[in-house]
C-alpha positions as CSV (number, residue, x, y, z in Angstrom):
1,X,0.0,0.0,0.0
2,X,1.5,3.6,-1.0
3,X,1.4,6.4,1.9
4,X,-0.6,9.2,0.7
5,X,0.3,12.6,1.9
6,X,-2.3,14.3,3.5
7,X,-3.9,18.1,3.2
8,X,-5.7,20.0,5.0
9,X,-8.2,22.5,3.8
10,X,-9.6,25.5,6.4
11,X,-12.9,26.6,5.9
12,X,-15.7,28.3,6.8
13,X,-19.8,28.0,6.4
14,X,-21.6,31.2,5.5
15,X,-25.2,30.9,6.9
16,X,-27.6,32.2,9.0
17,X,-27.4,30.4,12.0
18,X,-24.7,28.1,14.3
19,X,-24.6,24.8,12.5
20,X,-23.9,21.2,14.3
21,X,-21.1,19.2,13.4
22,X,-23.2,16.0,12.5
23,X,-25.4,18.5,10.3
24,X,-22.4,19.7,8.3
25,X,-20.9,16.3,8.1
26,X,-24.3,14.9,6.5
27,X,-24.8,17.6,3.4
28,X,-20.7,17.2,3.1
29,X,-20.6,13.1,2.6
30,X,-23.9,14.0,0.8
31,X,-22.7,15.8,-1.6
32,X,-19.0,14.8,-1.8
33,X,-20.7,11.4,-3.2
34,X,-23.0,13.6,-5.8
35,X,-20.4,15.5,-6.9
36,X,-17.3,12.7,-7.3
37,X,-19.2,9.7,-6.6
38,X,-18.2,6.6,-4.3
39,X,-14.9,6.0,-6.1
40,X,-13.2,9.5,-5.8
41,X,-14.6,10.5,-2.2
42,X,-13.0,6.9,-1.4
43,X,-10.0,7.8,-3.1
44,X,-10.0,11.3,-1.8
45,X,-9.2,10.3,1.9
46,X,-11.6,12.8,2.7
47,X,-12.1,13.6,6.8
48,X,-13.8,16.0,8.8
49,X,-11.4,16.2,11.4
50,X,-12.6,19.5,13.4
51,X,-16.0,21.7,13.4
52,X,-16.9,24.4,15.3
53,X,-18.3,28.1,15.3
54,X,-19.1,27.4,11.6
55,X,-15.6,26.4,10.7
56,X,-13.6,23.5,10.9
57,X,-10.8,21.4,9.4
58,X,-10.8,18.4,6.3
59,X,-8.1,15.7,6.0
60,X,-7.7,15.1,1.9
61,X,-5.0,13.1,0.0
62,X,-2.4,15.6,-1.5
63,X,-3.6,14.4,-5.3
64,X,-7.5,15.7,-4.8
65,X,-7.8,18.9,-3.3
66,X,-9.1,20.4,-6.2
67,X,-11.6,17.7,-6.4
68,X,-12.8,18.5,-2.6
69,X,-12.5,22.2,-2.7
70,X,-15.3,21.7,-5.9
71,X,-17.7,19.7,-3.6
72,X,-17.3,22.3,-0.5
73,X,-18.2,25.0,-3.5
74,X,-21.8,22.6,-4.4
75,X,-23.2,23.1,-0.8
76,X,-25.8,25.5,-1.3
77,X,-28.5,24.1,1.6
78,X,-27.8,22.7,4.9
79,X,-31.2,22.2,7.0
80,X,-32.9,24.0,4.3
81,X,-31.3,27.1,4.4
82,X,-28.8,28.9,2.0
83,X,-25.3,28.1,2.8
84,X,-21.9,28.7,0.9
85,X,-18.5,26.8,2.1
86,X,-15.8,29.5,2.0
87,X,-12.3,27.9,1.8
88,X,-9.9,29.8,3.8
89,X,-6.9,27.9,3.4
90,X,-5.0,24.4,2.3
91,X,-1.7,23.4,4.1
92,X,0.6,21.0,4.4
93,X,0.0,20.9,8.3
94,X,-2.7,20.8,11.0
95,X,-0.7,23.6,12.9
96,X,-0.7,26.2,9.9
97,X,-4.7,25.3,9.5
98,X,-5.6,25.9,12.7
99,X,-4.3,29.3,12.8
100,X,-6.0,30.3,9.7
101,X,-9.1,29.2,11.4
């Protein structure tokens, strides 16, 4: 098995009101599968690793960032509401996230 190196993407959800973790983690598996179906998002390594206050932290393989920065940008509902995914940042480390964040 090859080591994949790892990502990690800052972001932050635009929307009216304070969102749950397992709320945002639904409509992002949700529409990570629409959007690059089971074989990608599998492929993609992707992880919600932290969530709070609207923002958080995703774990991706180096080779599909692109890939997971595009299904972020097709969440336009989460509990019925408008909501956009604003990207704030992609690093090579957790620390360097976290202070973007």
């Amino acid at each position: 098995m090859k080591f994949e190196r790892k990502r990690y993407l800052g972001f932050e959800v635009l929307c009216g009101e304070k969102l749950k973790r397992k709320d945002f983690s639904r409509v992002l598996w949700k529409e990570s599968l629409a959007f690059l179906g089971e074989m990608l998002t599998s492929k993609s390594g992707l992880w919600l690793l932290h969530f709070e206050n609207n923002r958080g932290i995703l774990k991706c393989n180096v080779g599909y960032v692109d890939e997971v920065i595009c299904s972020l940008a097709s969440i336009d509902q989460i509990n019925g509401k408008k909501a956009n995914v604003l990207v704030l940042g992609v690093s090579g480390t957790m620390k360097s996230v976290k202070e973007m964040i």
